[in-house]
N, C-alpha and C positions, 0 to 999 in steps of 0.2 A: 262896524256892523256888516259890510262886505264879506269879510270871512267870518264871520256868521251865519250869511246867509248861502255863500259859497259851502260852508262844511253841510247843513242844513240840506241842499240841494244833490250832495252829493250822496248823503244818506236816503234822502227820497228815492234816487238812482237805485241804488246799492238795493233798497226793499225792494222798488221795483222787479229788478234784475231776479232776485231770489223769487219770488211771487210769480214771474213767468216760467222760471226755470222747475217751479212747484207743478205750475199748471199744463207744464209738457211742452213747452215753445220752445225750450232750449234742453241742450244735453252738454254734460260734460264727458269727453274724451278720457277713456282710463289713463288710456298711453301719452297722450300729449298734455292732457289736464285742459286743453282749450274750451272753451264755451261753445257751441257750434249749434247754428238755428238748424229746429229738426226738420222742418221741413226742406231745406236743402241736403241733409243727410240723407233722406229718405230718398231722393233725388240720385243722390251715388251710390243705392242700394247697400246704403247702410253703411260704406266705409267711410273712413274719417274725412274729410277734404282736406285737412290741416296735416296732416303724419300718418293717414294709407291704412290708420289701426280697424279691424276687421271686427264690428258688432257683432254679437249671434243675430238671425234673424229667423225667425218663425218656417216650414216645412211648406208650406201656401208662397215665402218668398224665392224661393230655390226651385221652384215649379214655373213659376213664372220667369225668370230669370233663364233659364236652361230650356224648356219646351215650348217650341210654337204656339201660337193662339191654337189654333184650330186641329181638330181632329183629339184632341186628350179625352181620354177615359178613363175613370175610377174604375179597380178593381180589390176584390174582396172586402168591399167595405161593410159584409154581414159579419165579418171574423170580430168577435170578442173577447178579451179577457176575463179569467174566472177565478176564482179564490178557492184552492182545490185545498187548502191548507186552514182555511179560515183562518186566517193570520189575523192578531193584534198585537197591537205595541201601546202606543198612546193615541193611536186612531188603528183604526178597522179599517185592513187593506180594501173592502170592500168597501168603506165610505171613502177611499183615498181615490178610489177610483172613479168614483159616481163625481167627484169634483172633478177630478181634472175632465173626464167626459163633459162633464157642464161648461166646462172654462175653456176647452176647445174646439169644442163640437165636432169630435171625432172619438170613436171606440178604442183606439189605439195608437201609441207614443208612433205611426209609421204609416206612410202613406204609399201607395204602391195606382201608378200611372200610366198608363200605355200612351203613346204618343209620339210625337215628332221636334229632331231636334236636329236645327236646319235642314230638314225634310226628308234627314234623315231616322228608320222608329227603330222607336228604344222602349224598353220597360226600366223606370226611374222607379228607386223606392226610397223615400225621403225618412231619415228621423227630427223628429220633435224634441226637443229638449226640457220643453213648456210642461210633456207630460210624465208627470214622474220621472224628468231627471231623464226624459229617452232610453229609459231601463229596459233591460230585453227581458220579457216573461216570455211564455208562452205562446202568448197567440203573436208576438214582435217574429218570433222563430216562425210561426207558421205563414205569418204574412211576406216573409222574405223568403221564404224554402218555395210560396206559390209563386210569388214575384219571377224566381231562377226557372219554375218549373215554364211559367209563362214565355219568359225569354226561351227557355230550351222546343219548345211547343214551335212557337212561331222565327226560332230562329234572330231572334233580335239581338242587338247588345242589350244589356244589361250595364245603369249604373245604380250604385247603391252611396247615398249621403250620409253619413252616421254622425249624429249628435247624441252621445249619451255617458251617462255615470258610470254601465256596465251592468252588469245582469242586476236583476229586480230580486231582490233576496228574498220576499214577501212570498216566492213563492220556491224556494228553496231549491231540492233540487230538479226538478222539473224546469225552473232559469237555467240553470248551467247544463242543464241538455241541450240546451238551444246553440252552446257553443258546435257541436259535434256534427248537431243536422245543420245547422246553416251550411257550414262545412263540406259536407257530405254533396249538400246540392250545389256549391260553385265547385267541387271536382267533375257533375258530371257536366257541368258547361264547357268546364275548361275540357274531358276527354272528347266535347264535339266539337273545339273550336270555336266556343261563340264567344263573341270576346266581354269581359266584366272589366269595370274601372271602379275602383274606389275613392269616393273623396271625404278626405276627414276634415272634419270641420271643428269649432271650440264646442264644448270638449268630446274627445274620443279618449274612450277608456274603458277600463276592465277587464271584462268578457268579451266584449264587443270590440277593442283593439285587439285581443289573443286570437279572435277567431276570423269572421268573414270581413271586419275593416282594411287587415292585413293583407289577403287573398288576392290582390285585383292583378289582372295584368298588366294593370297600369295603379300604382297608387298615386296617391292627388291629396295633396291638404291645402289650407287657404292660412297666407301668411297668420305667423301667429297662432297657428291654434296647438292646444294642450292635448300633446299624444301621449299615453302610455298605457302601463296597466294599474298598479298601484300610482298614489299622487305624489308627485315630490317630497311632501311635508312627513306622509308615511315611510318613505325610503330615509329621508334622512334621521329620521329618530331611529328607525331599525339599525341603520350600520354605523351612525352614533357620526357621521363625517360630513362637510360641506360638498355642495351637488357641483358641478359645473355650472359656470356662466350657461343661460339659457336651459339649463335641461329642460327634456318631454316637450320642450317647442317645435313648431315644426321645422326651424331653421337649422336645427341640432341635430332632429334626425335626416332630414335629408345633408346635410356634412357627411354623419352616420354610415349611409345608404342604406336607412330603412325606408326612405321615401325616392320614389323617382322624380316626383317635380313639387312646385310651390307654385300655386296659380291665382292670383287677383281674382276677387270675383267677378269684376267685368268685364276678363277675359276667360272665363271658362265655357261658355260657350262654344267659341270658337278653337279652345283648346281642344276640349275633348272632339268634337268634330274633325277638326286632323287628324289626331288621335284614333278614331273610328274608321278614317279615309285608309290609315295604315296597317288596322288590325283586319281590316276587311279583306283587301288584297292579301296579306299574311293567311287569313282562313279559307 
C-alpha cells in the first residue's frame, strides 16, 4: 500500500508542478531545459541562473536596465504607422496594427529616450519584438532617422537595441526604404563624430541586420542571440548543404569578426560606458 501511496503522491507532485508551471510560477529554460522559479528569473533580468541562457525581454526592460532613473524622456511618441498600401492577407494590416498597439501600448515596434547612462546622456532607441516581430515600416525608419537626428542636434551618443524579423512587407516598398535612410542618417553622425553603438539582441535580422544593426562603431550582441539576414533553415534549403555548428549565433559571428564584442546583460551597462569614456576622447 506504501508504494501506492508513494506513486499516488508523486503524481499529485508532478500535476502540481505542471499547474504552476501553467500559471506562470515557473519557466522552463530553452537551453538548459531546467525548471527555474520566475520570479528569481526576473531577479537576473531575465537570464537563466542555471546555464546564462539570454530570454528576449520586452523594450520597457532594456530601458530600465541601461538608463538612470531620472531625467529619461520620451520622444516622438506622436509618430504612427499607416497602411499606405491597404494591405491584406488573412488579417488587415491595419487590424494587425490596432492589436499589437492595444497589447503594447505603444504606436510603434521602437521606443526612442533621451536620458542618462551612468550620467552620462544618450539617445537610446529600443526595438520591441512583441510588435509585429519588431518589423521596420515606416514610421520604425522615421523614429530612428529622428532618434540620429536628435543625437546629432544635441551631440549625444546614440545607441540603437534591435530586436526584429526585418523589414515589415505589409508595406512593401516604402519598408525597404527604410534600409537606405536609416543609413543615410548614422553616416552623417559618424561624418561628426558622434559616436553610435549597436546592440543586437534575439533576433536581429533581415533588413534591419543589412542596414543600421550593422553600422555601429561599436557592435554589441547578447550571448546567443540570432543574427543574420535570411534564417538558417532558408539558407539551407537554398544551397541544399548543412550550416556550421552555431551559424547566425552571436558566438559565430563574433569568431567571424562581424561583431566586436558579446556582452551579458548585466554588464552592459557598464560596458558601453567604457565604451563611451573611449569614444569620447577619440571625438
Amino acid at each position: 500500500m506504501s508504494w501506492f501511496r508513494r506513486k499516488d503522491k508523486n503524481i499529485q507532485t508532478e500535476s502540481a508542478e505542471k499547474k504552476n508551471i501553467q500559471e506562470g510560477l515557473w519557466v522552463k529554460c530553452p537551453s538548459c531545459r531546467q525548471i527555474l522559479y520566475k520570479a528569481e528569473l526576473q531577479q537576473s533580468n531575465n537570464v537563466c541562473y542555471k546555464c546564462g541562457y539570454h530570454f528576449r525581454i520586452p523594450a520597457s526592460n532594456y530601458i530600465e536596465i541601461l538608463l538612470d532613473s531620472d531625467g529619461r524622456q520620451s520622444r516622438f511618441q506622436q509618430i504612427k504607422p499607416k497602411d499606405p498600401l491597404k494591405f491584406k492577407a488573412q488579417k488587415k494590416y491595419s487590424e494587425q496594427l490596432s492589436a499589437a498597439q492595444q497589447k503594447t501600448g505603444r504606436n510603434e515596434a521602437v521606443q526612442v529616450i533621451e536620458g542618462r547612462m551612468n550620467k552620462k546622456p544618450v539617445v537610446l532607441a529600443v526595438m520591441d519584438f512583441s510588435f509585429i516581430g519588431g518589423s521596420m515600416g515606416s514610421a520604425v525608419g522615421e523614429l530612428l532617422a529622428r532618434a540620429a537626428d536628435l543625437a546629432r542636434e544635441k551631440r549625444y551618443p546614440l545607441i540603437i537595441i534591435s530586436a526584429s524579423g526585418g523589414a515589415r512587407m505589409m508595406e512593401g516598398a516604402y519598408s525597404l526604404m527604410q534600409m537606405a535612410k536609416t543609413s543615410a542618417k548614422l553616416s552623417q553622425l559618424a561624418d561628426e563624430k558622434i559616436p553610435y553603438i549597436s546592440l543586437m539582441t534575439d533576433p536581429t535580422t533581415g533588413g534591419v541586420t543589412a542596414s543600421f544593426a550593422m553600422l555601429g562603431d561599436v557592435n554589441i550582441a547578447e550571448p546567443g542571440a540570432l543574427i543574420g539576414f535570411a534564417g538558417p533553415r532558408v539558407i539551407k534549403q537554398t544551397i541544399g548543404a548543412d550550416l556550421p555548428k552555431g551559424f547566425q549565433r552571436a558566438e559565430f559571428l563574433l569568431e567571424k569578426g562581424f561583431l566586436d564584442l558579446i556582452v551579458a546583460r548585466d554588464d552592459l551597462k557598464q560596458q558601453m560606458t567604457e565604451i563611451l569614456d573611449i569614444l569620447y576622447v577619440q571625438a
